[in-house]
N, C-alpha and C positions, 0 to 999 in steps of 0.2 A: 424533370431532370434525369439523365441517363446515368451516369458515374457518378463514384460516391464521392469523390473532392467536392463536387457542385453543391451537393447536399449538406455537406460540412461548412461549405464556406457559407452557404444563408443561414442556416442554423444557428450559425454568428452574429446573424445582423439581424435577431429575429425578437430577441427583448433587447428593452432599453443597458439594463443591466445583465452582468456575467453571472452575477451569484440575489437571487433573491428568496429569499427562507421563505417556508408556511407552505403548506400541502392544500388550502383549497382549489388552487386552480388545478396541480396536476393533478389531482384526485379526479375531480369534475371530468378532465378528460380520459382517466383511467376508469372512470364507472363509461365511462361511452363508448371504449374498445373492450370494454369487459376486460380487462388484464389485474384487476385488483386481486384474483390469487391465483398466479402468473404458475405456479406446481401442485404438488397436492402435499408438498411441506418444505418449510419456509424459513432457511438459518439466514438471521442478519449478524453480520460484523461493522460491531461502530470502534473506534479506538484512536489513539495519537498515532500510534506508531503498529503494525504489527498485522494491520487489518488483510493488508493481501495474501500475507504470509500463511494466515490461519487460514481463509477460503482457501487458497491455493492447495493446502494441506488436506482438508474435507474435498477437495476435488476428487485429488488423487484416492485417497482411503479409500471413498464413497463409489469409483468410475472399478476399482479393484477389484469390490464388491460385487459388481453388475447392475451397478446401480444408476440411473439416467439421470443429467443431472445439467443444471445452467448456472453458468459462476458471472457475475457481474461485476467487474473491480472499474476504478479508477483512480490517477489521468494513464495514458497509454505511455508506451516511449518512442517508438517508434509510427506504429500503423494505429488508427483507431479501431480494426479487429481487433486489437489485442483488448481490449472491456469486455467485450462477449464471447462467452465462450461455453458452447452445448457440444456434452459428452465428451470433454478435453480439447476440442477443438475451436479455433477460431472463426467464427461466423463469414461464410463470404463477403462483397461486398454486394452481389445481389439479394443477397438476403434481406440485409441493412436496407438497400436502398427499398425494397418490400415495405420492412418495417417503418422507415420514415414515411412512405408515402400512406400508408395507415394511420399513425399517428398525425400527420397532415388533414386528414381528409376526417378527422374525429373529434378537431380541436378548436373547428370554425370560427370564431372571431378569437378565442383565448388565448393570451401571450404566452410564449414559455421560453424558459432559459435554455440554452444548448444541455446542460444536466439535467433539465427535468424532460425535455425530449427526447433527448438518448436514453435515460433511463425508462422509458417507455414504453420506446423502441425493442430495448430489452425485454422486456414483460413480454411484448408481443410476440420475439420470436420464441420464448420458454412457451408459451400459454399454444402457439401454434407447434410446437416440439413435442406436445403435452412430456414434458422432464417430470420427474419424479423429486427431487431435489433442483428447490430455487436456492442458490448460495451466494448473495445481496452484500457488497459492500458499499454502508456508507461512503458519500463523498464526503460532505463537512456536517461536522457534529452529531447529531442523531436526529430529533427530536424533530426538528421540520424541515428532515431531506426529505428528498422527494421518495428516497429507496421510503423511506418510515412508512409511507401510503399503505403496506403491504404489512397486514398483521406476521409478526414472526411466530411459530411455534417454537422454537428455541433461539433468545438473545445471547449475544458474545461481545463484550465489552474486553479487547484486550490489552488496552493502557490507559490512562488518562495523563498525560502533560500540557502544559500551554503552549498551545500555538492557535492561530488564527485567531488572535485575540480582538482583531476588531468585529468579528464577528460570534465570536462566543463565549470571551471574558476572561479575562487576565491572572484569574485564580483556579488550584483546579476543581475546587469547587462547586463554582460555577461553571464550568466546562465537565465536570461530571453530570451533573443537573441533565445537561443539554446532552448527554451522550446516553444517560440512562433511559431517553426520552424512548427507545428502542423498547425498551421491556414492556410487557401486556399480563394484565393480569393472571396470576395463576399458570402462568408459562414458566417455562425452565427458562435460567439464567446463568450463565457461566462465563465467571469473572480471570482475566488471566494478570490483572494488574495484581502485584503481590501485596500494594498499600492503597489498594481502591480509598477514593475520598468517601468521607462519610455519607456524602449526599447520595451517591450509587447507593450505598448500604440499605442509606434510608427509605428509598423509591422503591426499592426490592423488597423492603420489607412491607411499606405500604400494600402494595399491588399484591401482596403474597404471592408472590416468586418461589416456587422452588430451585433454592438458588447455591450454586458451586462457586469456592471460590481457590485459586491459586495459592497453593501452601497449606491448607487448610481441608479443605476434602480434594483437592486434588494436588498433588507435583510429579515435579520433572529434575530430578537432579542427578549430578554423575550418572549419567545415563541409563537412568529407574524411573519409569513411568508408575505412577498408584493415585488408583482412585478407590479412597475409603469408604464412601458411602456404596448403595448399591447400586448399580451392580459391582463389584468387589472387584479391582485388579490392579495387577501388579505382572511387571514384566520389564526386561533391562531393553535398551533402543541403541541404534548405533551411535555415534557423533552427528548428531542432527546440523543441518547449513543454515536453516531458519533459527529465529529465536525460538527457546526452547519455551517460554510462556504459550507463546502465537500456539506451537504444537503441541503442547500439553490441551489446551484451552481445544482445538479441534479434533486430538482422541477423546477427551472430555464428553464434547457434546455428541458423536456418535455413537461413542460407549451408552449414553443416556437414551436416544433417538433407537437404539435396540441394532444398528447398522454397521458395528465395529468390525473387518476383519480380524482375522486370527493374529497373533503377538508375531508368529514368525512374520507375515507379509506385510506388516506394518514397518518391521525393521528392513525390508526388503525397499520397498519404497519408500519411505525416510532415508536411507542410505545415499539413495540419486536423486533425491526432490530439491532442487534449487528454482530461486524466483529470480528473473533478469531484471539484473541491476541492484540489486541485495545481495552486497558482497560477493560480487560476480568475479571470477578471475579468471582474464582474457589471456594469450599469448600473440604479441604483435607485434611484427616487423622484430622478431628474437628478442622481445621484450615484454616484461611484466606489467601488468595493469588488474589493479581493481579499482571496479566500479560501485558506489553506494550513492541510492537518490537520497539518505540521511540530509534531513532539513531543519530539526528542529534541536535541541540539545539533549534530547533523550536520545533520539537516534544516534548521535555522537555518542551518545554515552556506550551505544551497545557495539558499534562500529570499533570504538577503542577497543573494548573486551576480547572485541574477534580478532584485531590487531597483535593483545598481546598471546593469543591464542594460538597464532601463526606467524611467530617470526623469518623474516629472512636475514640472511647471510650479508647483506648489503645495508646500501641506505633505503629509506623510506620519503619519495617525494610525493607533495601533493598540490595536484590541480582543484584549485577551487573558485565556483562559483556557483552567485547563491543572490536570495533575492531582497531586494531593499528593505521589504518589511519585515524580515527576517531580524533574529537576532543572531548575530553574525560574530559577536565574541563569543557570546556560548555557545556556538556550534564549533567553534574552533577549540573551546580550552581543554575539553576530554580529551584532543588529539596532542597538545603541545607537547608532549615531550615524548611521543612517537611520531611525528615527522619531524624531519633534518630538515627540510626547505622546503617553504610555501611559492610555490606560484598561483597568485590571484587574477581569475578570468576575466573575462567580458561575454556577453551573450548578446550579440547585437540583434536589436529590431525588438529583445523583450523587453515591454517598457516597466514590466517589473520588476529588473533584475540590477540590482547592484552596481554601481560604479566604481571607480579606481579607488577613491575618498572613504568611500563606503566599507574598502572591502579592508584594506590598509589600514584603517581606523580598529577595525576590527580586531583584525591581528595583532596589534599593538595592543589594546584593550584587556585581550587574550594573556597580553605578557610574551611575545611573540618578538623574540631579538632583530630587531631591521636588518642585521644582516645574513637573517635566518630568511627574508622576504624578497623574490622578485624585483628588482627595481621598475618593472611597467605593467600594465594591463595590457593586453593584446587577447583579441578574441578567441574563444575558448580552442577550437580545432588549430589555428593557429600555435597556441602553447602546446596543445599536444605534439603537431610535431618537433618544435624545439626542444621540448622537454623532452621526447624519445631519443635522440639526439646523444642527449646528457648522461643515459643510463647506461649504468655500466653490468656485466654480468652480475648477481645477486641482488641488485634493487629492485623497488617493486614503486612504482607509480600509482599512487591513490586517486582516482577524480573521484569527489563526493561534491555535496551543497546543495543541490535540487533535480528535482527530473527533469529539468530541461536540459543542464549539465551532462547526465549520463544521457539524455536522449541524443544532445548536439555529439557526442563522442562515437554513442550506438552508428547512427546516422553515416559519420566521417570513417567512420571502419568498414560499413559496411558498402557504402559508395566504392571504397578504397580495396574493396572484395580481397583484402590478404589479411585478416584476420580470424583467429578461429577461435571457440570461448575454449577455454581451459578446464582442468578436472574442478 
């Protein structure tokens, strides 16, 4: 196969299933290309909420530094180069198509999921990059992604909430279990959940971890970074864009790792570090939009905060759509009484997204006045333009509910080539 679409689209039809847990198959193919320690040091990020935000943040620090480095996130929103990315940059698609035909030709009768392929794939082009800095975000949970194949020298756990509970358990208890799965004995561990479940605690203690936690030997508040233990610091940061945990939780582990820049260029980039589609603010067509992939009801939760953090002068509409097996009142209830009017999307062709019933129910659920609601569902790009339409000078248009949401919006803007992102 020549182009990477081709590659992507078999890659799809290549296991039975999208998501299947437990690391001995990819492992097996990961001791066969030799990518099992893909840098010569190794930050995993497992978490609900938070996990790109903090690579994203060791990217930067780390790339400031002179330091070489491969960030691994997922799902993309637009292009799938946006998952790899060596020395701040996005991986061509010849490179990719390289690395999948390596992985290919390594994994001879072995099934694998399009995630444990792509993640690989990854290893591959780090290990051929030789990067200095692997920085690995889990996809789902910890413990038997496929990123876990890869001993970490420093674990980051930066939230623990419920979500994807069919596959990793409906408490966070048990979904901390599954997220702690990341830590290795005797390695550094830096916690940026402020009420880690007991079960992290306990794993880390097990394993004897040298282990940091949020609030506790490290915080971030009113714009004061300090870390109590050693090495000792303290220093004021600008208004950070990301959650301030995510970026406490990633000075954290480089202050430890010995690789911190200096306090002033840290606040130099923190100042401009924004992740697309985390509270993104576009200007379009003389019109306001923010973007959040916020899916779960933590992320509501933080998305509100940032809401009442930045008022506008207008109203507050929001386009939402999100996915069936979502919980779809609780992602709405942190916002109810910062948006004036819900319009509820469609995402056609995702067969796991939401229907009209689905989303309305919701809203209601929420406590969501009906005449606070859209009276139709009409597909997502579609509501954007009516709903731009609607806006008047000082509103501001929120699309949140899932990545596919800010992807299909990403997408329709950028087809639509007059949009431009905002400060």
């Amino acid at each position: 196969m020549r182009d990477l679409q081709s590659w992507l689209a078999r890659l799809e039809q290549l296991h039975p299933t999208e998501i299947e847990l437990g690391l001995e198959r990819v492992s097996a193919v990961a001791r066969q290309l030799d990518v099992t320690d893909p840098a010569r040091r190794v930050i995993t990020v497992a978490g609900t909420n938070g996990k790109g935000s903090c690579v994203r943040t060791m990217e930067a620090l780390l790339r400031a530094g002179g330091h070489s480095t491969g960030a691994y996130s997922s799902p993309h929103l637009l292009d799938f180069n946006e998952r790899v990315r060596i020395d701040g940059e996005e991986v061509s698609d010849q490179q990719l198509i390289e690395a999948f035909a390596a992985v290919e030709a390594a994994r001879g009768e072995i099934s694998l999921t399009y995630f444990e392929f792509t993640t690989l794939a990854a290893f591959w082009l780090f290990k051929q990059a030789e990067v200095e800095f692997a920085l690995l975000e889990v996809g789902l949970g910890g413990r038997l992604d496929a990123v876990n194949l890869v001993d970490a020298d420093i674990a980051i756990i930066t939230s623990v909430a419920v979500d994807h509970e069919a596959w990793l358990g409906s408490d966070r208890e048990v979904i901390g279990r599954e997220k702690a799965g990341i830590l290795r004995a005797g390695k550094t561990f830096v916690c940026a959940d402020p009420h880690p479940p007991a079960s992290v605690v306990d794993i880390s203690r097990e394993l004897d971890c040298d282990s940091y936690y949020f609030g506790h030997e490290f915080t971030l508040q009113n714009q004061h970074y300090e870390l109590t233990a050693e090495p000792r610091l303290a220093f004021g940061l600008p208004t950070v864009h990301l959650p301030p945990p995510s970026v406490a939780a990633a000075i954290t582990a480089l202050a430890l790792a010995g690789e911190l820049p200096g306090a002033e260029e840290i606040c130099e980039i923190l100042e401009s570090l924004h992740m697309p589609g985390r509270c993104q603010q576009l200007r379009w067509r003389e019109r306001d939009l923010l973007l959040d992939v916020g899916h779960n009801p933590a992320a509501a939760e933080y998305l509100a905060q940032w809401l009442r953090a930045h008022p506008v002068a207008g109203r507050t509409l929001a386009l939402m759509a999100a996915m069936g097996d979502k919980d779809i009142a609780g992602l709405v209830a942190p916002l109810s009484e910062l948006v004036d009017h819900w319009y509820p999307a469609l995402l056609p062709g995702n067969e796991r997204a939401a229907d009209c019933p689905q989303l309305t129910g919701g809203l209601a659920a929420a406590g969501v006045a009906p005449e606070q609601v859209g009276a139709d569902c009409i597909p997502v790009t579609e509501r954007l333009e009516q709903v731009s339409r609607e806006l008047e000078a000082g509103d501001r248009l929120l699309v949140f509910g899932s990545f596919f949401t800010v992807a299909a919006v990403l997408g329709f803007i950028r087809d639509n080539s007059d949009g431009q992102p905002g400060s």
